[in-house]
VEXBA-275630 format. One record per residue (C-alpha): residue number from 1; y, z, x. Coordinates in steps of 0.02 Angstrom, whole numbers, always signed. Each point is the difference from the previous one (the first is absolute). Example, Ala and Ser with C-alpha at 12.3 -4.5 7.8 and 13.67 -1.06 7.14 Angstrom:
2
<mitor n="1" yy="-225" zz="+390" xx="+615"/>
<mitor n="2" yy="+172" zz="-33" xx="+69"/>
***
This chain:
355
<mitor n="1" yy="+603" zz="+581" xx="-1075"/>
<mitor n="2" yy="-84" zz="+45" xx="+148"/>
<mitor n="3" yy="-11" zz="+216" xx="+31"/>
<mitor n="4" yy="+74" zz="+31" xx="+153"/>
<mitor n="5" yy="-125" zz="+137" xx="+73"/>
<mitor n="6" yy="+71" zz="+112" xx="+161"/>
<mitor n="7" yy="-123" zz="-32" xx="+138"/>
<mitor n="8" yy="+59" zz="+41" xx="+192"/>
<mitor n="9" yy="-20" zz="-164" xx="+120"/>
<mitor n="10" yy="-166" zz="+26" xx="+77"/>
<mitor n="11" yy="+10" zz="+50" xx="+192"/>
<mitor n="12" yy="-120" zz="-148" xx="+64"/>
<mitor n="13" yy="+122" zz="-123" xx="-84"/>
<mitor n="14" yy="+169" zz="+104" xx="+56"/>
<mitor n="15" yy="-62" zz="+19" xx="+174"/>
<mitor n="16" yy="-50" zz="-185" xx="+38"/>
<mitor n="17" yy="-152" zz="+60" xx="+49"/>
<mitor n="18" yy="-92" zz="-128" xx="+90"/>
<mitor n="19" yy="-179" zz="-85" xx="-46"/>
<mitor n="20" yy="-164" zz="+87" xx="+47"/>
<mitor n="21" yy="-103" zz="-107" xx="+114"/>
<mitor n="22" yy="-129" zz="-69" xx="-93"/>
<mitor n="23" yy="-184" zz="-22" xx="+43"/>
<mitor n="24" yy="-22" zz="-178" xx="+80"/>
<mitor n="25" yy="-107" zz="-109" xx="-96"/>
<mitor n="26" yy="-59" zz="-134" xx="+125"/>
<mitor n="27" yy="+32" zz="-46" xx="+184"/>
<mitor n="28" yy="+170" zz="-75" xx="-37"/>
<mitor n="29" yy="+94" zz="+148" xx="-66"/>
<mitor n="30" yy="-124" zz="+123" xx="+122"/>
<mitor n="31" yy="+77" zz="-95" xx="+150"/>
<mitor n="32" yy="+183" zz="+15" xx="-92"/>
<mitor n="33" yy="-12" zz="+171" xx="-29"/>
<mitor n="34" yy="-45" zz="+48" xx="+167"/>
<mitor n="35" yy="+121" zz="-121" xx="+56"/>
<mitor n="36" yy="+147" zz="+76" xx="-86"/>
<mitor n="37" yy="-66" zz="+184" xx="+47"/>
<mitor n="38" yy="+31" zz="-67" xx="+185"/>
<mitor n="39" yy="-182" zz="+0" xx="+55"/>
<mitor n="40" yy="-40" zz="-175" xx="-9"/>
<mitor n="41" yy="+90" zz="-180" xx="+70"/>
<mitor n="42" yy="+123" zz="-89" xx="-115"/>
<mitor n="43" yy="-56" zz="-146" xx="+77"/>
<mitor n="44" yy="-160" zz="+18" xx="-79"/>
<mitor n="45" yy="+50" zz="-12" xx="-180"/>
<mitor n="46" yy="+13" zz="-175" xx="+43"/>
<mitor n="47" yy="-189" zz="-43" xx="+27"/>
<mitor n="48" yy="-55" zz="+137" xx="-152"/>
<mitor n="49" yy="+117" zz="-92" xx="-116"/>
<mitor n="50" yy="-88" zz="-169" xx="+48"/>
<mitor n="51" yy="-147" zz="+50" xx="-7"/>
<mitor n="52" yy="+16" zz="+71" xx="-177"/>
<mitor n="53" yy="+82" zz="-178" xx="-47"/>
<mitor n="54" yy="-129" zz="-90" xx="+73"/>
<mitor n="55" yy="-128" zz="+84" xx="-109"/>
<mitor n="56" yy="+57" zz="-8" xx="-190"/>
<mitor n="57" yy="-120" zz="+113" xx="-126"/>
<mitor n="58" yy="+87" zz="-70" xx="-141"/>
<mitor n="59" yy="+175" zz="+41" xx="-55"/>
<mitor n="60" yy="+128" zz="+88" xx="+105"/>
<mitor n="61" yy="+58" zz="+74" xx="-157"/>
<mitor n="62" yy="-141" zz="+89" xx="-8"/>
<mitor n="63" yy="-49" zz="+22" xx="+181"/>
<mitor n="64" yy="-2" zz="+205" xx="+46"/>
<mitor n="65" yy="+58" zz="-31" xx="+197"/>
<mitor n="66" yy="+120" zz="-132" xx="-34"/>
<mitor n="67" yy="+108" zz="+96" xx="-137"/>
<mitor n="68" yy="-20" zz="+160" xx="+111"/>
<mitor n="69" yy="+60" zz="-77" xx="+137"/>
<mitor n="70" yy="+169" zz="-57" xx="-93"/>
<mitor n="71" yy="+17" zz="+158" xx="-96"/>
<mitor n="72" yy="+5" zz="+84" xx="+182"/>
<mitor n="73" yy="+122" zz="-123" xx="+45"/>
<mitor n="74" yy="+104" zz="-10" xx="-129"/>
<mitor n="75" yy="+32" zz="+190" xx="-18"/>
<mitor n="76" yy="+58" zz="-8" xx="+191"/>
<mitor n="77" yy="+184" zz="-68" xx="-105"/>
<mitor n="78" yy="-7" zz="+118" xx="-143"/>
<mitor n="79" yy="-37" zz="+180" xx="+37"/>
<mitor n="80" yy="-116" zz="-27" xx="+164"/>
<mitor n="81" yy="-168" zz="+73" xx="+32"/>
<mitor n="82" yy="-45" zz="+190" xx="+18"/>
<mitor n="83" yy="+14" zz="+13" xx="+215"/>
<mitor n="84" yy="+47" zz="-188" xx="+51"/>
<mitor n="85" yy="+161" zz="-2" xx="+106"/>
<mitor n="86" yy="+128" zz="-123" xx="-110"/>
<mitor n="87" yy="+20" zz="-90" xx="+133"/>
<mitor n="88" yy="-150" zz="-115" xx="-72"/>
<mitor n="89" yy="+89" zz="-65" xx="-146"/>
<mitor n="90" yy="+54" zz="-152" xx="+126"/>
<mitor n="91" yy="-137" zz="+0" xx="+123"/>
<mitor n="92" yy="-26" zz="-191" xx="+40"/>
<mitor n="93" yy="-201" zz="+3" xx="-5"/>
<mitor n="94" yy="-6" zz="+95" xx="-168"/>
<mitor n="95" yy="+135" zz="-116" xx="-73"/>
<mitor n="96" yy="-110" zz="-145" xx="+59"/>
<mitor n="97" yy="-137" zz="+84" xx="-81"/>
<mitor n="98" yy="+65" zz="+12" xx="-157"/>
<mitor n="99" yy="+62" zz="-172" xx="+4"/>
<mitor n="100" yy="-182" zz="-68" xx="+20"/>
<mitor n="101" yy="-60" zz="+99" xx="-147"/>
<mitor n="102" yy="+145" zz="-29" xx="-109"/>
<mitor n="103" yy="-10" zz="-194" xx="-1"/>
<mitor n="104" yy="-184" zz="+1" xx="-38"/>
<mitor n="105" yy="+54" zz="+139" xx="-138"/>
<mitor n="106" yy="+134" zz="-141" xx="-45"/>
<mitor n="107" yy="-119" zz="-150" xx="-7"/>
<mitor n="108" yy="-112" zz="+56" xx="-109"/>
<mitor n="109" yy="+135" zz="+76" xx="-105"/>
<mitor n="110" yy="+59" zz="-162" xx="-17"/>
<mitor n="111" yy="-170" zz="-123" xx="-28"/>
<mitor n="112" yy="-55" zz="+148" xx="-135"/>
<mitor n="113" yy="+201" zz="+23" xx="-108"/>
<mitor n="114" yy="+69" zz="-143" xx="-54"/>
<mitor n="115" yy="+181" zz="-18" xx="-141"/>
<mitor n="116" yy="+84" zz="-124" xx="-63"/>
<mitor n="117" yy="+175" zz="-16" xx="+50"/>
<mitor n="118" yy="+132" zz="-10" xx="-140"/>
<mitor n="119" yy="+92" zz="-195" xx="+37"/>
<mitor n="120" yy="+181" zz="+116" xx="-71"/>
<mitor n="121" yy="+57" zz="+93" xx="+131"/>
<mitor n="122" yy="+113" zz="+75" xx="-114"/>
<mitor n="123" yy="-1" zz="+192" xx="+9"/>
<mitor n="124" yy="-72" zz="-8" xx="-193"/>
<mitor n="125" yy="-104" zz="-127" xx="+22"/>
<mitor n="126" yy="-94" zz="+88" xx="+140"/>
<mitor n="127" yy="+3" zz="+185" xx="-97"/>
<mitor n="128" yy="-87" zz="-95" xx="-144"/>
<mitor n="129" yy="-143" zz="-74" xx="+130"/>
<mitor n="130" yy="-28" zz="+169" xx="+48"/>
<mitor n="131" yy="-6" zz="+73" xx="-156"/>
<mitor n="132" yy="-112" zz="-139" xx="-58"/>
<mitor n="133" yy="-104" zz="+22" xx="+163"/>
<mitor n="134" yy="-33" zz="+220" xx="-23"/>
<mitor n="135" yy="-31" zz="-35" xx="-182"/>
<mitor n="136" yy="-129" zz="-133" xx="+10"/>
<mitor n="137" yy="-104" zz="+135" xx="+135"/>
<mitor n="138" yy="-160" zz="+12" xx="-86"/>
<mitor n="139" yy="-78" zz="+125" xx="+156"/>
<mitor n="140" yy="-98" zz="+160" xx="-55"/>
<mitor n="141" yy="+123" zz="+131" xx="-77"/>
<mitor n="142" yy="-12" zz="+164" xx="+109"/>
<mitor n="143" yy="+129" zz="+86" xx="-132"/>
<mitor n="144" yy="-112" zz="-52" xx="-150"/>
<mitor n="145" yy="-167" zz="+90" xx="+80"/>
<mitor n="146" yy="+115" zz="+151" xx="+33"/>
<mitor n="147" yy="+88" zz="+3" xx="-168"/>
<mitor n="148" yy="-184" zz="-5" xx="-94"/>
<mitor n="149" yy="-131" zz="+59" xx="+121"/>
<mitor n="150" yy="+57" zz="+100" xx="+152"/>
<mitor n="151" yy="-37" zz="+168" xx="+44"/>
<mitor n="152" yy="+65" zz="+117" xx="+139"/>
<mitor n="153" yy="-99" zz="-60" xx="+114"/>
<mitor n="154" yy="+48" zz="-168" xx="-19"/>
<mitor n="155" yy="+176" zz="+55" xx="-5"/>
<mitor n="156" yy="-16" zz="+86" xx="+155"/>
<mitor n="157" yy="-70" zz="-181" xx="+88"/>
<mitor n="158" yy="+125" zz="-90" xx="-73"/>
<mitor n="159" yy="+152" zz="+113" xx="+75"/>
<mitor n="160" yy="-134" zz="+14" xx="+175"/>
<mitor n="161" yy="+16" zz="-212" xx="+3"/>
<mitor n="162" yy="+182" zz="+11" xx="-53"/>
<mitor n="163" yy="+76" zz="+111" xx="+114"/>
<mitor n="164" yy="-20" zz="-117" xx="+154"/>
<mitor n="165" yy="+162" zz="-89" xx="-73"/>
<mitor n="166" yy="+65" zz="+102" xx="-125"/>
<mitor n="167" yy="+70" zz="+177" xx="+144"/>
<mitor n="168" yy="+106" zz="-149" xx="+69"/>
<mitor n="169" yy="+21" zz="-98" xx="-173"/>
<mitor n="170" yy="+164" zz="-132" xx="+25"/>
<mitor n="171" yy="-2" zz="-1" xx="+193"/>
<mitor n="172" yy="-104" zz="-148" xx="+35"/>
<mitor n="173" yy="+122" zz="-107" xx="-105"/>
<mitor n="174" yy="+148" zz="+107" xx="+73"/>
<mitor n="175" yy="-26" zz="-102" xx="+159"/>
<mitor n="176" yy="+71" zz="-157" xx="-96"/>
<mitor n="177" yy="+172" zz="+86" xx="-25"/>
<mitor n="178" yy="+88" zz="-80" xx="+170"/>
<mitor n="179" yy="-108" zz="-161" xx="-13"/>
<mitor n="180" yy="+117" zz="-27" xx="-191"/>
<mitor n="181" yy="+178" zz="-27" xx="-36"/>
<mitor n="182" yy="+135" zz="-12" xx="-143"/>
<mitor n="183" yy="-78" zz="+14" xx="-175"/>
<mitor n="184" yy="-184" zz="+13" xx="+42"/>
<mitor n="185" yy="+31" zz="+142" xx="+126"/>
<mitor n="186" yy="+86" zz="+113" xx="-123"/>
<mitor n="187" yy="-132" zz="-20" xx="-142"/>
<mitor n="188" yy="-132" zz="+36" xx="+132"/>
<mitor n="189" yy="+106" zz="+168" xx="+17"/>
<mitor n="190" yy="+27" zz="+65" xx="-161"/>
<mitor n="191" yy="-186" zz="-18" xx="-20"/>
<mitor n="192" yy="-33" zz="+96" xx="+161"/>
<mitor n="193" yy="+128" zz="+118" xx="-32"/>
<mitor n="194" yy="-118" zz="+48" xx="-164"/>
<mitor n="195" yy="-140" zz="+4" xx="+120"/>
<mitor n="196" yy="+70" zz="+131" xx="+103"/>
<mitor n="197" yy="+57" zz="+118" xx="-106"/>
<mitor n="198" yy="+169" zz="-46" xx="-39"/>
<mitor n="199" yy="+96" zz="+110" xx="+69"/>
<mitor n="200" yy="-138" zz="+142" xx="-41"/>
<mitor n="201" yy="-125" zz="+36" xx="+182"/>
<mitor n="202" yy="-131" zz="+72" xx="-145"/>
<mitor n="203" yy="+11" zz="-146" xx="-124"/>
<mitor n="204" yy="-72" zz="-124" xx="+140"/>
<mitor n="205" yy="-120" zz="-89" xx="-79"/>
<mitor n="206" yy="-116" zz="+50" xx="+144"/>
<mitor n="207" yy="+47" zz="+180" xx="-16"/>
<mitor n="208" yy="-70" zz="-10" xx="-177"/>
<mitor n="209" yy="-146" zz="-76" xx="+46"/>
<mitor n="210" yy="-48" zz="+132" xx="+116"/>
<mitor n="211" yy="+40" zz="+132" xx="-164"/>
<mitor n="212" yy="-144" zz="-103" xx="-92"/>
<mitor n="213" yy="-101" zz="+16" xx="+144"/>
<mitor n="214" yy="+28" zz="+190" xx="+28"/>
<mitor n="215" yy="-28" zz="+35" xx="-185"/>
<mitor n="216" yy="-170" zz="-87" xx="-8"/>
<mitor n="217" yy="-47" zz="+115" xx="+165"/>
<mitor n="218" yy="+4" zz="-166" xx="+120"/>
<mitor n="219" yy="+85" zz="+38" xx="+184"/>
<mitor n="220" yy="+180" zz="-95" xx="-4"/>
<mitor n="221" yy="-12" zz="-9" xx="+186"/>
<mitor n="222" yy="+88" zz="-174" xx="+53"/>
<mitor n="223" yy="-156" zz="-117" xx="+36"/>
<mitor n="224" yy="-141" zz="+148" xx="-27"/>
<mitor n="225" yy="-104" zz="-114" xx="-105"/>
<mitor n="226" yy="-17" zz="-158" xx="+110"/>
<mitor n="227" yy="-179" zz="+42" xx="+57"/>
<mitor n="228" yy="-32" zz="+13" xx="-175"/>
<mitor n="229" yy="+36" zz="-176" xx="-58"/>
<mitor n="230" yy="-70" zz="-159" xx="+47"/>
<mitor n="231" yy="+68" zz="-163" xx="+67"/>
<mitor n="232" yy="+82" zz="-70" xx="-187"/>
<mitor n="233" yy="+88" zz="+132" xx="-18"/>
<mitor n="234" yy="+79" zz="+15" xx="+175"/>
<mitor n="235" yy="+10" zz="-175" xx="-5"/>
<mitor n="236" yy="+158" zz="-13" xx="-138"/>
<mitor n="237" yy="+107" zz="+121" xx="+80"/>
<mitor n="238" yy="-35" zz="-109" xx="+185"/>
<mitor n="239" yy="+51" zz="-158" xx="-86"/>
<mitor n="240" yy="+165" zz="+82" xx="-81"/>
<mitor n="241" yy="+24" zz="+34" xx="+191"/>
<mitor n="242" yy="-17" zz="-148" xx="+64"/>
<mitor n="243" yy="+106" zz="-90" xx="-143"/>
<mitor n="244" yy="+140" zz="+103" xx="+40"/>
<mitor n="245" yy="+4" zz="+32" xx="+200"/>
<mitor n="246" yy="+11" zz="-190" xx="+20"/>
<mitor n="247" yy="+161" zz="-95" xx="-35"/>
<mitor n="248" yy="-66" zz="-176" xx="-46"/>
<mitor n="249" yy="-101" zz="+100" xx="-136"/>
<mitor n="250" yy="+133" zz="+65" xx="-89"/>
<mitor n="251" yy="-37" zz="-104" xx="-141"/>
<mitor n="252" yy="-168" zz="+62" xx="-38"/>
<mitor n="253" yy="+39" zz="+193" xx="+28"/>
<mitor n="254" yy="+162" zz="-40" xx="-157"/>
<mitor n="255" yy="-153" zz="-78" xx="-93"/>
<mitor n="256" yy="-119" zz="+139" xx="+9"/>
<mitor n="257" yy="+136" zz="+116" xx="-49"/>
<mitor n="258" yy="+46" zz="-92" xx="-139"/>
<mitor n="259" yy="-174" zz="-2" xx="-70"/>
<mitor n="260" yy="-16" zz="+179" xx="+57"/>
<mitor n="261" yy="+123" zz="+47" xx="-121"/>
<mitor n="262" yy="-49" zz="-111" xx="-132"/>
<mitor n="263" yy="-182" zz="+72" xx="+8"/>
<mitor n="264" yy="+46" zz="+186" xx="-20"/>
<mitor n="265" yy="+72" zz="+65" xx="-139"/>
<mitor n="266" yy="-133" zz="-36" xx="-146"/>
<mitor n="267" yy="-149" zz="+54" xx="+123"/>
<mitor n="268" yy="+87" zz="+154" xx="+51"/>
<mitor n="269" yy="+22" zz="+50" xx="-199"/>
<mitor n="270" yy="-191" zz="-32" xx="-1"/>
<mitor n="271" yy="-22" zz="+85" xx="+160"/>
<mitor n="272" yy="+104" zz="+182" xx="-74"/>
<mitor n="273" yy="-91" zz="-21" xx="-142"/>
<mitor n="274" yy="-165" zz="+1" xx="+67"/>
<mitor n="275" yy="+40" zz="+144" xx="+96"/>
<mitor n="276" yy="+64" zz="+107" xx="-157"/>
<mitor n="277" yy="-141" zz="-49" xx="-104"/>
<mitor n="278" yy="-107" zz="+104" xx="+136"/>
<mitor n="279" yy="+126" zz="+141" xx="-22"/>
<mitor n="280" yy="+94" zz="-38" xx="+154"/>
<mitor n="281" yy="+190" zz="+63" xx="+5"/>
<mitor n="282" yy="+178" zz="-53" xx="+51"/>
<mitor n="283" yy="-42" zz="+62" xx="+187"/>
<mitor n="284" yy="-124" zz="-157" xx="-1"/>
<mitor n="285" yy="+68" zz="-124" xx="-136"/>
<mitor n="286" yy="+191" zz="+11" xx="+50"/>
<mitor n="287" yy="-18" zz="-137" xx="+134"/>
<mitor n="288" yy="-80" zz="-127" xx="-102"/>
<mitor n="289" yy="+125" zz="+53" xx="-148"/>
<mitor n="290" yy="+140" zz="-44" xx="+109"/>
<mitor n="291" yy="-53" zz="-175" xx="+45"/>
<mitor n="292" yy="-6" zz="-41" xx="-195"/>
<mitor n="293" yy="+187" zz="+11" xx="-7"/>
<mitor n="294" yy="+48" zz="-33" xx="+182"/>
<mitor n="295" yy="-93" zz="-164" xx="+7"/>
<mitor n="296" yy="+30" zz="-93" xx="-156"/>
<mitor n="297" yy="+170" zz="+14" xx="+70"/>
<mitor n="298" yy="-53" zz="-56" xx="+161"/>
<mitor n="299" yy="-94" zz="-150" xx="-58"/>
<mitor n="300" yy="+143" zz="-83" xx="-68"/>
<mitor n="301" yy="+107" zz="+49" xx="+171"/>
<mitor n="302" yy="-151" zz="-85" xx="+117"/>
<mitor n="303" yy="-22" zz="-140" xx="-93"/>
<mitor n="304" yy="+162" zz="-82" xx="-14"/>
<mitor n="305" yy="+125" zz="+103" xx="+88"/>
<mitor n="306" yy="-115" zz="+11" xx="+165"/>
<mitor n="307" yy="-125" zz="-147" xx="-3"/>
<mitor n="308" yy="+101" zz="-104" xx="-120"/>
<mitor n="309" yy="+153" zz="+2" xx="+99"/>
<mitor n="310" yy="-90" zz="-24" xx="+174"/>
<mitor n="311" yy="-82" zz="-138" xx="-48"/>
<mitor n="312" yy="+171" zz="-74" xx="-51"/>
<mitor n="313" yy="+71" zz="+29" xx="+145"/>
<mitor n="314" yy="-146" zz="-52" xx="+97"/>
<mitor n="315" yy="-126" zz="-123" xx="-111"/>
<mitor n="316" yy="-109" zz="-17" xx="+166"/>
<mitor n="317" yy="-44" zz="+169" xx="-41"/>
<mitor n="318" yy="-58" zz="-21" xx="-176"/>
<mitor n="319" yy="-178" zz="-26" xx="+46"/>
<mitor n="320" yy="-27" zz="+135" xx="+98"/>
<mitor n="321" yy="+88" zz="+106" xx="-133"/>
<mitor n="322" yy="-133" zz="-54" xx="-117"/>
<mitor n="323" yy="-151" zz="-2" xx="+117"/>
<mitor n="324" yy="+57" zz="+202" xx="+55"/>
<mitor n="325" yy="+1" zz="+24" xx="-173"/>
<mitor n="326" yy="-173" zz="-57" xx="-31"/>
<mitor n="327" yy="-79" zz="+69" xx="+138"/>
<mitor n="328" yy="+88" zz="+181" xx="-60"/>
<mitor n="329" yy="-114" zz="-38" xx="-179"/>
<mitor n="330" yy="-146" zz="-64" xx="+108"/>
<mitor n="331" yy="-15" zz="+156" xx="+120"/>
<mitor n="332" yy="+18" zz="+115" xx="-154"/>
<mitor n="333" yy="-138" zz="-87" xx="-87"/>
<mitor n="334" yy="-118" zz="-19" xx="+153"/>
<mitor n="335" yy="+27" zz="+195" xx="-4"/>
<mitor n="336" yy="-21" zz="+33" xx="-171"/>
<mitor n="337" yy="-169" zz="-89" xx="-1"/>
<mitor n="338" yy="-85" zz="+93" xx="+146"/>
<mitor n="339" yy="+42" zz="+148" xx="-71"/>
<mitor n="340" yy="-23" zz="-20" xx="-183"/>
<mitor n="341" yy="-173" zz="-55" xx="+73"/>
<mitor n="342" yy="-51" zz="+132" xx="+48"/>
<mitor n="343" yy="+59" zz="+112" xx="-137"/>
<mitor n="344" yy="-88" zz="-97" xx="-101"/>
<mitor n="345" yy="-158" zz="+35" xx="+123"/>
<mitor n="346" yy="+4" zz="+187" xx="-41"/>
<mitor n="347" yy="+56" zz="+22" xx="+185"/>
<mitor n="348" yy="+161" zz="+32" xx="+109"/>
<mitor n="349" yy="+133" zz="-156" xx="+64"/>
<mitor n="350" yy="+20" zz="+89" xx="+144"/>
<mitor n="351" yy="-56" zz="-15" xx="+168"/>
<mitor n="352" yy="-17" zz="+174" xx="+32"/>
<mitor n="353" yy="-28" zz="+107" xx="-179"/>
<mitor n="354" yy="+120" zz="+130" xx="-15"/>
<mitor n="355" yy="-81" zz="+191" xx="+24"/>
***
């Protein structure tokens, strides 16, 4: 059984403190900044955003101004950004904006994640295709490295990278909650309900994040680390946005969920182990010890309950369901590889090395 350890809500997470502004990282998210500190022209967002279209440098997974850009402008509907008026969340040139960057982010998401769609649209039949689908992953195992090799410093990255998600864990899929209905709608809750707490403002999952953060020394500030990490990492946390602020992708935000869950609770056993076997405590370990329960639990709710029974009520939604899904393992893996990378290197995954 988990030990339940008495730790007070921490004040960035309790307050709703907004998101630092980060450091832009190319002429894009320079112009958008200064844009959305009213000292540039919204209309010229516009011509920046084609411009950095026009000019591919690779992937825009991996592109520094691109995934900038949408963190910027994806925070505008969560907590906002440190001194931007809120009035920006619906500002028609920054929506336009984002649209332009989020269906090149789309297209390649698309030509590089492919799944095969279950021909059952049964709400078993399509829990067994995901369960098939998260099993057969064969990316690079973050939790292994940390179980067997990790030291603090590498614990301290990994919670750095992390933390972009993890101080609002369950509120990009959170959006999906009106977009469902009936059966589907009520699984989605009960997960969610874990997510938050239940009941309990210090047992947010988020809240015991930023514990594991405070007791390794980090700063649990909401968003402190985004100059920190590069493009991959932002990059997951912007597509769990755009899955779930858009309606027709519903679908793919139940799928990535669903393998969300599935993925968790064996790597976050590895992940608590890891950190005890460098004499880390309950202050740090107690988060990843409560996804080992939580989400074997959850698992079985996502899979059938949520995705299952959507897809039955909806089978034009079963591929996306699977391709969200996919693109949930994909992201993690892309991830996993840069950094493990450069651990193996003998050098830091981050962008800027922690002091």
């Amino acid at each position: 059984m988990t030990t339940q350890l008495p730790h007070p809500a921490p004040a960035a997470l309790s307050a709703q403190s907004p998101m630092p502004l980060p450091t832009p990282r190319g002429p894009l998210s320079d112009a958008l900044l200064q844009v959305l500190a009213a000292a540039g022209d919204p209309a010229s967002l516009a011509g920046e955003t084609a411009a950095v279209l026009a000019a591919p440098t690779g992937s825009w997974l991996e592109d520094e101004d691109v995934q900038l850009s949408l963190t910027c402008m994806y925070e505008l509907h969560y907590r906002g950004l440190d001194g931007v008026d809120d009035d920006w969340e619906w500002q028609p040139d920054v929506l336009a904006a984002r649209a332009a960057l989020e269906r090149a982010v789309e297209g390649e998401l698309r030509a590089r994640v492919t799944a095969a769609v279950p021909q059952e649209t049964s709400a078993q039949a399509v829990a067994t295709a995901l369960f098939d689908l998260t099993s057969s992953d064969d990316g690079p195992s973050m939790s292994r490295w940390i179980a067997r090799r990790a030291q603090r410093e590498h614990l301290e990255e990994l919670l750095v990278h992390r933390s972009v998600y993890q101080l609002k864990e369950a509120d990009p899929h959170t959006w999906v909650v009106p977009r469902l209905g009936g059966a589907p709608k009520v699984a989605l809750m009960e997960i969610q309900s874990d997510e938050y707490g239940a009941g309990d403002p210090e047992r947010q999952h988020a809240a015991l994040f930023a514990t594991a953060m405070r007791g390794l020394g980090l700063d649990d500030t909401y968003g402190r680390y985004v100059d920190n990490v590069p493009a991959i990492t932002l990059a997951h946390p912007n597509v769990m946005s755009m899955f779930g602020l858009h309606r027709r992708l519903r679908g793919a935000i139940v799928g990535h969920l669903a393998a969300f869950e599935m993925t968790s609770s064996i790597p976050n056993r590895l992940y608590g182990n890891g950190m005890r076997r460098i004499g880390l405590g309950g202050d740090v370990t107690e988060y990843f010890d409560e996804h080992v329960e939580a989400d074997a639990v959850h698992e079985q709710i996502a899979g059938r309950d949520l995705a299952g029974r959507l897809v039955e009520q909806d089978p034009t939604l079963g591929a996306d369901v699977m391709w969200g899904a996919a693109a949930c393992l994909a992201l993690d893996g892309w991830w996993a590889q840069h950094v493990l990378d450069r651990w193996e290197a003998g050098g830091t995954s981050l962008r800027q090395p922690l002091p």
